[in-house]
Each structure stands twice: as structure tokens, then as C-alpha cells.
C-alpha positions as CSV (number, residue, x, y, z in Angstrom):
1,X,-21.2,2.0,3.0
2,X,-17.6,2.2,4.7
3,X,-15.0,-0.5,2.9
4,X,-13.0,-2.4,5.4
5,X,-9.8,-4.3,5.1
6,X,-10.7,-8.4,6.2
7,X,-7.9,-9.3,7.5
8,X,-6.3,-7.8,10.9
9,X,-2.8,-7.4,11.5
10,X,-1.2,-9.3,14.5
11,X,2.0,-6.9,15.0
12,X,5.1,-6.7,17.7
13,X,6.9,-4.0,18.0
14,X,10.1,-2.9,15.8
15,X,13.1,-4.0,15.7
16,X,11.4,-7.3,16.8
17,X,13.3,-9.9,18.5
18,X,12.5,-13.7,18.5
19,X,9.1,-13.2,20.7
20,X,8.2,-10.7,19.2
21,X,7.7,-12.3,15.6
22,X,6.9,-15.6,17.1
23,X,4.4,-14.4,18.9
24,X,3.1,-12.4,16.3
25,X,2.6,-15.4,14.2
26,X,1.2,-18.0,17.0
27,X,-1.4,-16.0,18.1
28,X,-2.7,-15.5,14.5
29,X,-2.5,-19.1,14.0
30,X,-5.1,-19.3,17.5
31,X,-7.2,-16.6,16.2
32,X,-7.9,-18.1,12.6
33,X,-8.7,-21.3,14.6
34,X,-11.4,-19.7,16.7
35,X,-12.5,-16.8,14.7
36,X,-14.1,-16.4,11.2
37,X,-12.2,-13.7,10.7
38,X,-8.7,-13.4,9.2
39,X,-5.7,-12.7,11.0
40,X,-2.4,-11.9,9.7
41,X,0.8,-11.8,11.8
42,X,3.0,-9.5,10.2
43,X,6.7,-7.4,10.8
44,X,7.4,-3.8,12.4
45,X,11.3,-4.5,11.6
46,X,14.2,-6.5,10.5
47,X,14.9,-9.9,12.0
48,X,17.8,-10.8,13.9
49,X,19.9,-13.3,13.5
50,X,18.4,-16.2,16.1
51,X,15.0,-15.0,14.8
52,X,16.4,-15.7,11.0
53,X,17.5,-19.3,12.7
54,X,13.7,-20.0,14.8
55,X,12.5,-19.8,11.6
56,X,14.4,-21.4,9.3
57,X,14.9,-24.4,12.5
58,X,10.8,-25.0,11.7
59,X,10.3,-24.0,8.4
60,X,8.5,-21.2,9.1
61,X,7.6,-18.0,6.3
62,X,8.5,-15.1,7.7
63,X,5.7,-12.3,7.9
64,X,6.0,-9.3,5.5
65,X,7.1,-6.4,7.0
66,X,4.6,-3.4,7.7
67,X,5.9,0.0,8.6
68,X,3.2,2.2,8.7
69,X,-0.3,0.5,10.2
70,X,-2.1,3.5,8.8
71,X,-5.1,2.5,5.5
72,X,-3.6,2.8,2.1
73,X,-5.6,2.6,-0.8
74,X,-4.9,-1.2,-1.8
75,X,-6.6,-1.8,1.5
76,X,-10.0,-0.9,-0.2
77,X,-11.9,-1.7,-3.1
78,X,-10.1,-0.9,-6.5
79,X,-13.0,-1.2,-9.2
80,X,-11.7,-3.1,-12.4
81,X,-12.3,-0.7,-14.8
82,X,-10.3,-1.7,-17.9
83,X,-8.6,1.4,-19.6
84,X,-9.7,2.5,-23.3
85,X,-8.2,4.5,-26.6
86,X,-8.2,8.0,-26.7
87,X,-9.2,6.7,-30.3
88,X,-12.8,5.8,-28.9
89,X,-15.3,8.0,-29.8
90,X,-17.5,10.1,-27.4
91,X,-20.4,8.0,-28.1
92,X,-18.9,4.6,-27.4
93,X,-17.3,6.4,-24.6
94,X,-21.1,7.9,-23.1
95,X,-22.4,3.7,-23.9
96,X,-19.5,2.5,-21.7
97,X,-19.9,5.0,-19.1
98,X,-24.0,4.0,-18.8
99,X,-23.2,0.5,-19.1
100,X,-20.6,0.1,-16.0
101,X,-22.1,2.3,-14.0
102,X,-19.3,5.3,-13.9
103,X,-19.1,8.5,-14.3
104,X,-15.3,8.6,-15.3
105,X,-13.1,6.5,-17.8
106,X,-9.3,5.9,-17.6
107,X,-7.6,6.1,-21.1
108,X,-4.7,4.2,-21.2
109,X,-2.0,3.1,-23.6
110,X,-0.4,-0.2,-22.8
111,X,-1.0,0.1,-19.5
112,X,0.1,3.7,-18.6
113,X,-2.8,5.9,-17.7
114,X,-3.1,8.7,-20.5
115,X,-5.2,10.8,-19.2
116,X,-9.4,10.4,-18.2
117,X,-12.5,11.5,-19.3
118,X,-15.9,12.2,-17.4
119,X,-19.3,12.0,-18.4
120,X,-18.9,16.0,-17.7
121,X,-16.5,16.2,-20.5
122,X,-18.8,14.2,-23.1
123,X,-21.9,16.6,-22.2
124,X,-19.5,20.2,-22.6
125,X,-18.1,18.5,-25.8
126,X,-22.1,17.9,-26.7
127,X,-23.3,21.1,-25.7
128,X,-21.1,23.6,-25.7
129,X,-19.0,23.1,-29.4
130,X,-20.5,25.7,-32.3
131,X,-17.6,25.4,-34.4
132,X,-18.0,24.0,-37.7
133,X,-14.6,22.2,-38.3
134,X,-14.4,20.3,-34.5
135,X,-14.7,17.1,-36.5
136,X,-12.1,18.1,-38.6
137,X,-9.7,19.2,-36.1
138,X,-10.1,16.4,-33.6
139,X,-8.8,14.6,-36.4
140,X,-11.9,12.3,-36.4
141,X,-11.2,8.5,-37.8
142,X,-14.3,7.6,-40.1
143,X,-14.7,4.5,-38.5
144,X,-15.6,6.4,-35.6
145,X,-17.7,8.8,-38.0
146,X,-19.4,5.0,-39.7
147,X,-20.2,3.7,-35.9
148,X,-21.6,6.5,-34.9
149,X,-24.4,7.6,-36.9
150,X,-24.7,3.5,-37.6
151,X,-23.6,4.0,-41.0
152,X,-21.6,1.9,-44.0
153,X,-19.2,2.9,-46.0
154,X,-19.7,2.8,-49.6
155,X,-16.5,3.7,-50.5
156,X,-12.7,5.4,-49.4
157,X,-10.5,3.9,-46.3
158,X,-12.3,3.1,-43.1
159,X,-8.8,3.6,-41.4
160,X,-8.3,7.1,-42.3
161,X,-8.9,10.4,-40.8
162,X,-11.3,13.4,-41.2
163,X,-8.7,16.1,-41.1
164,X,-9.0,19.5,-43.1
165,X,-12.5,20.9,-43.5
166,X,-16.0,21.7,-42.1
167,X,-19.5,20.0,-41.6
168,X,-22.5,21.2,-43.4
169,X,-25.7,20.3,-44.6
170,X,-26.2,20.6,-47.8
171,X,-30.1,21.5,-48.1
172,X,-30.3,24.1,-51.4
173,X,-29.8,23.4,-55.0
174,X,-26.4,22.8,-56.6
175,X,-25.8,26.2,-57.4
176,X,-26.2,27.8,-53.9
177,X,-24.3,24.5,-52.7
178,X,-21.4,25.4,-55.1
179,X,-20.8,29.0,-53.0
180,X,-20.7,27.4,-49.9
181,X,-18.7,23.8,-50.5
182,X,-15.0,23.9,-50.1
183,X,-12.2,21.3,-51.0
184,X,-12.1,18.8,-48.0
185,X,-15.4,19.6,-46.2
186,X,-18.1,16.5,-45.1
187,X,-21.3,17.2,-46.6
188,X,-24.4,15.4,-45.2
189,X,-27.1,14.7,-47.9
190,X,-30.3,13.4,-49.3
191,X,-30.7,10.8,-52.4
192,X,-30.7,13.8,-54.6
193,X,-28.1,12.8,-57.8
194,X,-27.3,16.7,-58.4
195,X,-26.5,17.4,-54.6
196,X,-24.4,14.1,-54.5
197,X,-22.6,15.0,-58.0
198,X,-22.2,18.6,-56.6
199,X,-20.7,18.1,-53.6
200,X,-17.7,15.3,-55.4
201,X,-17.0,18.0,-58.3
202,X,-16.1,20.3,-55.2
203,X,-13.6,18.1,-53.8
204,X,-15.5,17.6,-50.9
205,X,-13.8,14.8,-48.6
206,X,-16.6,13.0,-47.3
207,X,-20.3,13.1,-48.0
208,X,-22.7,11.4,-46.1
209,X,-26.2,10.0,-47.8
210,X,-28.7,9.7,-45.8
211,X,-32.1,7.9,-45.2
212,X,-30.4,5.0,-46.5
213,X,-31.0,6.1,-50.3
214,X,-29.3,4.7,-53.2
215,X,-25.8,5.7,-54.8
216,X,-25.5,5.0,-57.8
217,X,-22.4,3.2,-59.5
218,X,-21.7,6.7,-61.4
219,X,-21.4,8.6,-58.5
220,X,-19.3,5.8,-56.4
221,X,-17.2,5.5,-59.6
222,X,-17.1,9.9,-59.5
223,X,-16.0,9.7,-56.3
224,X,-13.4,7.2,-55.8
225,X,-12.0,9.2,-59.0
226,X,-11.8,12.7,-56.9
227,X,-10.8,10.6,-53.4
228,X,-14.3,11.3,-52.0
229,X,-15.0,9.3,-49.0
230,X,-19.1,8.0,-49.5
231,X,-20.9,7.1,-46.1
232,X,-24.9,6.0,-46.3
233,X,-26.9,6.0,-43.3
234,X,-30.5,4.7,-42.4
235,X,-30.8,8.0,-40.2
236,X,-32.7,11.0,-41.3
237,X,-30.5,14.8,-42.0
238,X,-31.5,15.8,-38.7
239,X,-30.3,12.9,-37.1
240,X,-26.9,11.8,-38.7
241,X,-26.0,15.7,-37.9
242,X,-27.1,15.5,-34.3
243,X,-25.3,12.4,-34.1
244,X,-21.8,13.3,-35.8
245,X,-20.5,15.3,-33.4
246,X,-20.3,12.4,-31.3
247,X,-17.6,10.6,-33.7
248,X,-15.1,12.8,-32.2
249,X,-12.1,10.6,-30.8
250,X,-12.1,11.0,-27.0
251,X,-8.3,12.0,-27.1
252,X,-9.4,15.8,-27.7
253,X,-11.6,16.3,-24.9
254,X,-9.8,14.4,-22.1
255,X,-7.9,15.6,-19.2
256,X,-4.2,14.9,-20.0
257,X,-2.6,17.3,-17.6
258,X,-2.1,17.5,-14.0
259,X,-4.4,14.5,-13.0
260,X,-5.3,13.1,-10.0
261,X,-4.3,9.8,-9.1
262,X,-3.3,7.7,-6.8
263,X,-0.8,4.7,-6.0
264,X,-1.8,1.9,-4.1
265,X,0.4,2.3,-1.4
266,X,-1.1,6.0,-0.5
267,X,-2.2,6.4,2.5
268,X,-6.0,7.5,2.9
269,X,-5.1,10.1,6.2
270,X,-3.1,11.5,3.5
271,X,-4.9,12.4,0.6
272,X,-8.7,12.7,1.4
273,X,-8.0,16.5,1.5
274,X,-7.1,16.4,-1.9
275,X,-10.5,14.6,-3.0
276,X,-12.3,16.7,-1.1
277,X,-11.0,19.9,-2.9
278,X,-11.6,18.3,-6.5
279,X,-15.2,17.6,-7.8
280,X,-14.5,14.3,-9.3
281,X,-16.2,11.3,-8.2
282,X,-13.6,8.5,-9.9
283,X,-10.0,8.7,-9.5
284,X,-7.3,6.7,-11.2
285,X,-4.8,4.1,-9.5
286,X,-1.6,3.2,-10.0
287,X,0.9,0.1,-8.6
288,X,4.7,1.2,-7.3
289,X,5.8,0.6,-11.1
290,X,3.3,3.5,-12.5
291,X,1.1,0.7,-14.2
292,X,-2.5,1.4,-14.4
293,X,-4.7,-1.1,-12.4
294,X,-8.4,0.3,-11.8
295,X,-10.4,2.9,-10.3
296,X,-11.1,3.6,-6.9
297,X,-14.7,5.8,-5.8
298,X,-14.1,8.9,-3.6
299,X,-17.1,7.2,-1.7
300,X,-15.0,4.7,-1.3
301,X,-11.8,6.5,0.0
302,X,-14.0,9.3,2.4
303,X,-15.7,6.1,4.0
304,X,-12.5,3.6,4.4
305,X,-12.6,2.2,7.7
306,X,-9.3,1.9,9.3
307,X,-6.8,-1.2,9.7
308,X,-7.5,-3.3,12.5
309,X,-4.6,-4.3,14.7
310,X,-3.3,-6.8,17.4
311,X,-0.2,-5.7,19.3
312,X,1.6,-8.8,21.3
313,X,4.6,-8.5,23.2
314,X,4.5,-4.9,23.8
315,X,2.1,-1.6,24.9
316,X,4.2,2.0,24.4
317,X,3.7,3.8,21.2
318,X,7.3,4.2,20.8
319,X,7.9,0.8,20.3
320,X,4.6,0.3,17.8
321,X,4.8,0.4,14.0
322,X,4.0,3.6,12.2
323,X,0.5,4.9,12.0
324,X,-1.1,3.4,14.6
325,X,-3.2,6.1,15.9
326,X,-4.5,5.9,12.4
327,X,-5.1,2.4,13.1
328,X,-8.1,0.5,14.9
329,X,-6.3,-1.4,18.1
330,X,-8.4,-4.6,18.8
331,X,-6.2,-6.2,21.0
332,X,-3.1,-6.0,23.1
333,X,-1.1,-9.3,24.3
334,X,2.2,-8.4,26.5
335,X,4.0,-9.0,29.7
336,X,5.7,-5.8,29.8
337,X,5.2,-2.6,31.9
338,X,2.2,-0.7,31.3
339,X,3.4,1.9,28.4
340,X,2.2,5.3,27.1
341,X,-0.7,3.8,24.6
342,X,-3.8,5.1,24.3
343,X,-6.7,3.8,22.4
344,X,-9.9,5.9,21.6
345,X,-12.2,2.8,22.4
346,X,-11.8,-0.5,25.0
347,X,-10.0,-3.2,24.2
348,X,-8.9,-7.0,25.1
349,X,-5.7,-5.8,27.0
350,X,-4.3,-9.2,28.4
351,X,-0.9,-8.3,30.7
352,X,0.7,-10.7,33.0
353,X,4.3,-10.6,35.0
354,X,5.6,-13.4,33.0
355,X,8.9,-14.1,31.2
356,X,7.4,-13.9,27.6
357,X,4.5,-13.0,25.7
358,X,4.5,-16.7,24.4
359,X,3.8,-18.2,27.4
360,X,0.8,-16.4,27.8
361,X,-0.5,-17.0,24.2
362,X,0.6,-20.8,25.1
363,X,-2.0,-20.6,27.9
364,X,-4.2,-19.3,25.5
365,X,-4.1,-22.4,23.3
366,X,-5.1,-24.2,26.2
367,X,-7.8,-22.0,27.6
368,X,-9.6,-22.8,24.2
369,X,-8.5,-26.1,23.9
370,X,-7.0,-25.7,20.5
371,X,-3.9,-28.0,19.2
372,X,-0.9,-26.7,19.0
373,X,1.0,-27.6,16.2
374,X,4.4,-28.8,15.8
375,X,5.6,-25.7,14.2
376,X,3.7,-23.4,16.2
377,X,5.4,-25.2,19.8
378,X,8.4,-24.7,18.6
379,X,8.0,-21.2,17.4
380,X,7.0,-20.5,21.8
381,X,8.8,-22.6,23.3
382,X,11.8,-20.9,21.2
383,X,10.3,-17.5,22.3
384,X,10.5,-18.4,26.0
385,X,13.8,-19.7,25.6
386,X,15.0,-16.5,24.2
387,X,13.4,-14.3,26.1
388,X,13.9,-16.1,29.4
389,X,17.7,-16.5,28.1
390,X,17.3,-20.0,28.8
391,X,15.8,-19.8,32.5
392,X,18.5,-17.7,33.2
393,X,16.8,-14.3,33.6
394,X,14.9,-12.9,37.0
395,X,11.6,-12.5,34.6
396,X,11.5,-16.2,34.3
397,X,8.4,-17.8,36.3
398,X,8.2,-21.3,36.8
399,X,5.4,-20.7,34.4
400,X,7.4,-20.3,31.7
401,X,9.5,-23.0,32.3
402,X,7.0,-25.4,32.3
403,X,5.0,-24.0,29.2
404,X,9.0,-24.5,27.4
405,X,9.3,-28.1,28.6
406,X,5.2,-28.4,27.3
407,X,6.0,-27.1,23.9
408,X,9.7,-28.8,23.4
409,X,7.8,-32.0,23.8
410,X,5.1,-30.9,21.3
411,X,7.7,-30.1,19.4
412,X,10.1,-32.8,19.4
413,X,13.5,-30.7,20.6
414,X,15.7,-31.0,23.6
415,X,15.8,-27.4,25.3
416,X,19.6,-26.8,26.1
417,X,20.7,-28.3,22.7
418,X,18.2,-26.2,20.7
419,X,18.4,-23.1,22.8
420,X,22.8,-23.3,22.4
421,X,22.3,-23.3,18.7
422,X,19.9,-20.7,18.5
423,X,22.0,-18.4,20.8
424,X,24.9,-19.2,18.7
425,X,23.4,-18.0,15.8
426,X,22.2,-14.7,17.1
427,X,25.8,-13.6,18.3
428,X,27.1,-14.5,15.4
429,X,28.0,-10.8,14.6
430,X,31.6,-10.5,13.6
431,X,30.5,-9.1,9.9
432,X,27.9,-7.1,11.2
433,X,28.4,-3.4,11.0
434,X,28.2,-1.4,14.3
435,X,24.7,-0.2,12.9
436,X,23.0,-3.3,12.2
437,X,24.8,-4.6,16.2
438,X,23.0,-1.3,17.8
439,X,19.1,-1.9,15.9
440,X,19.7,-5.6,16.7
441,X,16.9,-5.5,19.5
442,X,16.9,-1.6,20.6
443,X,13.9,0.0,22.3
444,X,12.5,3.3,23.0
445,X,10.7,4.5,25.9
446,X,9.4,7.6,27.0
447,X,9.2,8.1,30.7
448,X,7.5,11.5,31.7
449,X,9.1,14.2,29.1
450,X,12.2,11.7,29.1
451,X,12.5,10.1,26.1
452,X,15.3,7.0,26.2
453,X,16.8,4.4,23.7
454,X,17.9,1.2,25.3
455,X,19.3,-1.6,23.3
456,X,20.8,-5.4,24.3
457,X,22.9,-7.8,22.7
458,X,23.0,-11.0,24.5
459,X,25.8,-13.5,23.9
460,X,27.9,-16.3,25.5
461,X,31.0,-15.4,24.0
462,X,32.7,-12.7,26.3
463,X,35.7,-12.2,23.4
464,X,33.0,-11.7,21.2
465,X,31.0,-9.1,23.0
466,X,34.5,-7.3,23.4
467,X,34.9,-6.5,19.8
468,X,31.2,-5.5,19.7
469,X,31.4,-3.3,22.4
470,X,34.4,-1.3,20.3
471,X,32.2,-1.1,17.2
472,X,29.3,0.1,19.5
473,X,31.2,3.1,21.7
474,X,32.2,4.5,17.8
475,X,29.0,4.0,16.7
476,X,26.8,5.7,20.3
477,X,26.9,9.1,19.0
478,X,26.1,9.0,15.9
479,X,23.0,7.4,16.7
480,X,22.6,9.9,19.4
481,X,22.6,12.8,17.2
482,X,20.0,10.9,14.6
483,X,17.4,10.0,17.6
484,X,17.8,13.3,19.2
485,X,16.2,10.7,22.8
486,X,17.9,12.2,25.7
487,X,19.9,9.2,26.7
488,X,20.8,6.1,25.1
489,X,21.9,2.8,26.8
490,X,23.2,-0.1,25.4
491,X,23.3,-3.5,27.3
492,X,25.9,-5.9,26.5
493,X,25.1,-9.0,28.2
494,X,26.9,-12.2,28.8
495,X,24.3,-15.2,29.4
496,X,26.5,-17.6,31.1
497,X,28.5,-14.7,33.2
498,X,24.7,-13.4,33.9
499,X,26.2,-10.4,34.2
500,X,25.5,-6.8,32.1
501,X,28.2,-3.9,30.4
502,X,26.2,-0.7,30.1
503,X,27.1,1.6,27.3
504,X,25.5,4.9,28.2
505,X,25.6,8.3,26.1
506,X,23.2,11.8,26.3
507,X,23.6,14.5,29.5
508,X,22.5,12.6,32.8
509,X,22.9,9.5,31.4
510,X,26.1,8.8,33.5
511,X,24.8,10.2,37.1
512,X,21.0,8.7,36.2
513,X,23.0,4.9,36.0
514,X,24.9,6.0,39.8
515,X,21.3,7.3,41.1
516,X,19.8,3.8,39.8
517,X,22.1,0.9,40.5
518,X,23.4,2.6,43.5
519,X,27.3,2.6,41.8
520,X,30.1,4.7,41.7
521,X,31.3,5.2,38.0
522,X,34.7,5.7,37.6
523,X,36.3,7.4,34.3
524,X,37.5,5.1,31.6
525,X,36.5,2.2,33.3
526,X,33.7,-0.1,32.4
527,X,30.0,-0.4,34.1
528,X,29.1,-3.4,35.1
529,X,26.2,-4.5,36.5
530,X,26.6,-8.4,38.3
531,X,23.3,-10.4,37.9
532,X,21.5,-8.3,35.8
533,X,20.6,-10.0,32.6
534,X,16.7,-8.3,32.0
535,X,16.2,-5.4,30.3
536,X,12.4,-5.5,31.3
537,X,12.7,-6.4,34.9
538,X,16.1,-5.4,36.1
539,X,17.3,-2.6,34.1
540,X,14.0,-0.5,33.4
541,X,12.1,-0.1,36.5
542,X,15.4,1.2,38.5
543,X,16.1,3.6,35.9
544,X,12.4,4.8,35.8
545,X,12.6,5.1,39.6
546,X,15.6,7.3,39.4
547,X,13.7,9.5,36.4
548,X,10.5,10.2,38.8
């Protein structure tokens, strides 16, 4: 059965301005309230400045950021399997296996994964090992040896190692057994006193008694003498030499080298070819730090469904965070242009011509008669304010302005106070650097095989929107090179002048702005466009005109 992520994204685009993010986070608030489901606004960029101050203003968290939509492996289930020695023996290991349910064991040492072990592994180790000293050279702990054939040790350390000679069984009479014993072998033995005798006076390092017979106090005292280990067992010959092999520490049949694993912020798309290549069923997981945190099922990973989204406040996939074709597109909330998105199946596309996506998520509220909180009205009405720059712009219905003056009541503000602060604070950009001025709220659209950047800083300080406009002209081609768009514009835009500076780079740009505002640029002076203060509604459709 396919795992899926509960909760769905709400998402604006990137480089998000203050709709964008509020937007994002008011409509997630509406859909937990009339949804069992859970929905999560989140980030596709940095915040701005008046953003930074909308949220702070209401004491609002802001939303992680996301930049890739796509399913990574913490999405789905991460089985808690808790990492074990590579002391372990096989048989413990082959108990744990049956007991969880798995087929593969991580082997960790505080907390680093040291390698894994299969149930594969166990039954080569089982049936495909002929050689006499295995137990010796897997350096086999006798407490592993004790536990595993259900034994009790009589005498010797419990805590030390089987390390130098072979296993036998030692079935004919002391003579014969004194041609065959060498210094440091295991023997495994009946209750005979000759055999048991025999096997100590050969310096044997171990010998096993079996069928739970009696040793007697000579023989313990014998072998504690010649540093003879003694181990008694209720099991038969047969049985404690079937069994032993399966005292081997799991350490020498592990996979150490070159193993498959995973971090949890791996994206499925991206490794499910690499699962499908390797025969493993289990594969290991790992946070950002390398710390080993549980197993995930390649069931699990073939069969992850992918992340659902909501998009508000825009519909090109230029503009949409990373991965999204990888990504499940529920829903799509915007009062922009219809854009170059595509999604493989329908969805609830809900586009008006109005000044912001927060009015229409404010109607929304209303539709489904659902309270709007104090925090989430001013979070809109802020929205509307920004985008509308204050009533200011052509986009502006009288819509909007009655959903602002709605939600400033609701939220206890007075509009021109509020929106003067919150303007304030977003051209506040003397100690900005010209790149974090030109990413402020920059956009890219693709119209036929023209691909354009088009970016706006709004401000009602013409002094100050001088000194960006210097950083910004040294700053245009660099960014032109990086984005390798055709054209870039940048918009500098004086709120209470309502008028526009264009900042235009790439070949065509300069006649494509003539062809479009119907204006004669002259060299070295500046382009300015009187009344236009929209990006959306004023500055984009002439210029797509001009492209077709």
C-alpha cells in the first residue's frame, strides 16, 4: 500500500512578497477549519522586509521554507528499527530478524550506521562455511559461544574471545584424540573423564560437555590450571555442533563497504533507480548530521505517493517552487494571468481580476462562514494593502478596498497608519546589497520561447530609490549572465509619485519597451513610465502584446 504524506503544502511562489506568504498562511488556516485534513502553509523564498514587519506587526511564525516540492524520504514511513553490535551473534541476530518482522538489521555504533546484515547473510554464513577455525577467526566472544548453544560456564572468562584454533568433536578414545588435538582448539564432548582430561593435557582452549553431564572438581581444578575455558550444555553432540557456528559475532559477515543508504532529505524521483538495481528489501537512513535513525522498506519508497500542493497567488511554473511536476497540485488560488502550468489531472483553479489573492481567500472565509481571526485579518488586509499599494494601483477593485476596510476592523488597525509603517519598513534598503535589492520581489515569465525576469521595488522615498537604482544598473548584468532569460526588467516604483523607472538589460529589451509603452528612448536618459505602478496589470500585458 502507497505511503502518503498527511499534510499538504499551501505554497506562493518564490521570492514571495507580502501576499504571497500571507496568503499562503490564511488559506491554510480556512482549510484546517473546514477540512479533516492538514494543511501547512509554507515558503518558496526569502522574506522581504515589509513581510519580516506583517509578521512580526501580528505575531505571526513564519512558515519554513521549501525549495523543492518533490517527496523526500522523511515524507514516508521510517520504521524504528533500533541499531545492534556487530558483537551480536548470528543467532540473536536470526531471533531479532523473526521477531520484528525484517529481513535486514542496521549495526550501529553510537549512532553511526556500521554496516548491515540480511537474513541472506545469516543463511550463506549457515550453509556455506566448511572451514574448521571460522569460530576462531571471527574472533568469537564465549558469551556468544554460552548463549548460543544455551550453555553455562563452568569455568574461564565469559568476556573473552575464541581466537586461535579449530572445532572438533572429539568422538574416539584418548589416544586417537591426542593425534588430532592441538594447543588452542574447542573440543566438544561427552561426560567421559578420559576425553575431558585428554583434551585439558592438550592445551585445548575450550571444551564444551555436553548432555549436561557432570565435571568433576579435578578436572575444573585441571583446567583452570592449563587456562582451559569449561562450557556444559543440556544439548546433545550433534546439537551443540550444529548450533556453534551460530556464536559467530555478526561483525564478520556484515556488509561494511559501499552500502546503500539514504538521507532523509533524498528525494524519491531520485533514487528509486538505485533500489531497483540492488536486491535488498531494507535500506538504512540517515538525518543531515549522518546519525542513524531507522529503516525505510523499498515497498515503501517504489509506492510513495507524491506531495500534495496548494499554489495561491500565482499559476506559471517559473514562478513555483522546485519539483513541482513531481508534486500532486490540488489546488490553485490567484488573481494573476493565466500562466504556463500544467497539471496531469483537474483541479480547483479559483482566478479572479482582483487586486490580491487575499481578497479572494477573504471571500472565501465568508462563503463558508468561518471566523476570521484577529491575526489572520490582519495578515489580508495587510496583503491587499501591499499589493494594492494602498489603493493606489489600477488592479485595485472596489472589492478590495472594502475586503481591507472589513479586515482592518477585524483587526483592530487604522489602514493609512499601518500601511505607512509597513511601506517604511520594506524600503528600508540602504544596507542591502544590490543582490538581495534585485531578488526583493523578482519574477520570471515565459512568454512563447521568451523567457523574461521582471523585478519591482516599491518605495515612497524618491532619494532613496536613487541610490538603489545605482546599486541595481551595476548589479543588471551580472544577474543577466547567471539567468541566461532573454531580458530582464527592473521596476522602480515611487508609490506617492505613482509613477515607474524601468531598468531594462538583454538584446530587444530596449526597442521591446518603445514597441510596448509607445515611447521614444533616448540614450543615457532614464525611462519612465507616468502612472504605472502594476507589474501585473500595467507593465505585463503591454509587454506580452508587443512579444506576440
Amino acid at each position: 500500500m502507497a505511503m502518503r504524506n498527511n499534510k499538504i503544502y499551501v505554497v506562493g511562489h518564490k521570492n514571495p512578497d507580502t501576499d504571497s506568504i500571507c496568503s499562503a498562511i490564511s488559506y491554510a488556516h480556512l482549510k484546517n477549519e473546514i477540512s479533516e485534513e492538514t494543511y501547512v502553509p509554507r515558503r518558496a523564498g526569502q522574506l522581504n522586509e515589509e513581510t519580516q514587519f506583517v509578521l512580526s506587526y501580528f505575531k505571526v511564525k513564519t512558515p519554513e521554507y521549501i525549495n523543492d516540492i518533490g517527496t523526500q524520504v522523511k515524507d514516508i514511513e521510517i520504521r524504528d528499527t533500533e541499531g545492534v553490535s556487530r558483537e551480536i551473534s548470528l543467532k540473536r541476530a536470526w531471533n531479532l530478524m523473526k521477531e520484528l518482522g525484517v529481513v535486514t538489521l542496521p549495526i550501529t555504533k553510537h549512532d553511526r550506521l556500521e554496516g548491515v546484515i540480511t537474513t541472506e547473510d545469516i543463511a550463506e554464513a549457515y550453509m556455506d562455511v566448511h572451514d574448521s577455525k571460522i569460530l576462531s577467526t571471527a574472533h568469537t566472544a564465549y558469551r556468544n559461544i554460552v548463549d548460543t548453544i544455551d550453555g553455562e560456564m563452568i569455568c574461564g572468562n565469559i568476556d573473552a574471545y575464541f581466537t586461535q584454533g579449530k572445532v572438533l568433536i572429539a568422538a574416539a578414545n584418548p589416544d586417537l584424540m591426542e593425534s588430532y588435538i592441538e594447543e588452542g582448539d574447542l573440543v566438544i564432548l561427552g561426560n567421559r573423564y578420559e576425553s575431558q582430561l585428554c583434551a585439558i593435557e592438550m592445551n585445548a582452549a575450550c571444551i564444551v560437555v555436553c548432555e549436561g553431564a557432570n565435571v568433576s572438581k579435578t578436572i575444573r581444578k585441571m583446567a583452570e590450571d592449563h587456562g582451559c575455558t569449561i562450557i556444559c550444555s543440556t544439548h546433545d553432540t550433534y546439537t551443540v555442533a550444529r548450533l556453534i557456528n551460530q556464536s559467530m559475532p555478526i561483525s564478520y559477515f556484515m556488509t561494511r563497504e559501499n552500502l546503500i543508504k539514504f538521507k532523509t532529505d533524498d528525494f524519491t524521483d531520485d533514487i528509486k533507480n538505485t533500489m531497483a538495481k540492488k536486491r535488498y528489501r531494507d535500506f538504512p537512513i540517515e538525518d543531515k548530521k549522518g546519525k542513524y535513525i531507522g529503516m525505510i522498506s523499498r515497498r515503501n519508497l517504489l509506492n510513495a505517493d507524491k506531495n500534495r500542493i496548494i499554489l495561491v497567488d500565482h499559476n506559471e511554473k517559473t514562478q513555483a517552487v522546485d519539483g513541482l511536476e513531481n508534486a500532486e497540485i490540488l489546488e490553485i488560488i490567484d488573481h494573476h494571468r493565466l500562466g504556463s502550468l500544467e497539471t496531469m489531472s483537474p483541479v480547483y483553479f479559483r482566478n479572479q481580476p482582483l487586486g490580491c489573492t487575499a481578497t479572494i481567500i477573504y471571500q472565501m472565509f465568508r462563503e463558508h462562514n468561518v471566523e476570521i481571526p484577529k491575526k489572520i485579518a490582519g495578515l489580508l488586509c495587510a496583503a491587499i494593502l501591499s499589493d494594492t499599494l494602498m489603493f493606489r494601483s489600477p488592479t485595485c477593485t472596489y472589492i478590495d478596498k472594502d475586503a481591507a476596510n472589513q479586515l482592518a476592523e477585524i483587526a483592530e488597525i487604522k489602514i493609512e497608519e499601518f500601511a505607512t509603517k509597513m511601506f517604511q519598513a520594506g524600503s528600508n534598503m540602504k544596507n542591502k546589497s544590490a543582490e538581495e535589492i534585485f531578488y526583493q520581489d523578482f519574477k520570471n515569465f515565459l512568454a512563447g520561447d521568451t523567457h523574461l525576469g521582471v523585478g519591482q521595488i516599491t518605495s515612497l522615498d524618491t532619494e532613496e530609490l536613487s541610490s538603489i537604482k545605482e546599486k541595481l544598473e551595476n548589479y543588471l548584468d551580472k544577474a543577466y549572465k547567471e539567468h541566461g532569460m532573454n531580458m530582464i526588467f527592473i521596476l522602480l516604483t515611487n508609490i506617492l509619485a505613482e509613477s515607474t523607472e524601468v531598468l531594462y538589460v538583454g538584446d530587444g529589451a530596449k526597442e521591446l519597451l518603445e514597441d510596448a509603452f509607445n515611447i521614444t528612448i533616448e540614450e543615457n536618459k532614464p525611462v519612465i513610465l507616468p502612472g504605472v505602478v502594476s507589474r501585473k496589470k500595467q507593465f505585463i500585458p503591454p509587454i506580452f502584446e508587443s512579444i506576440k
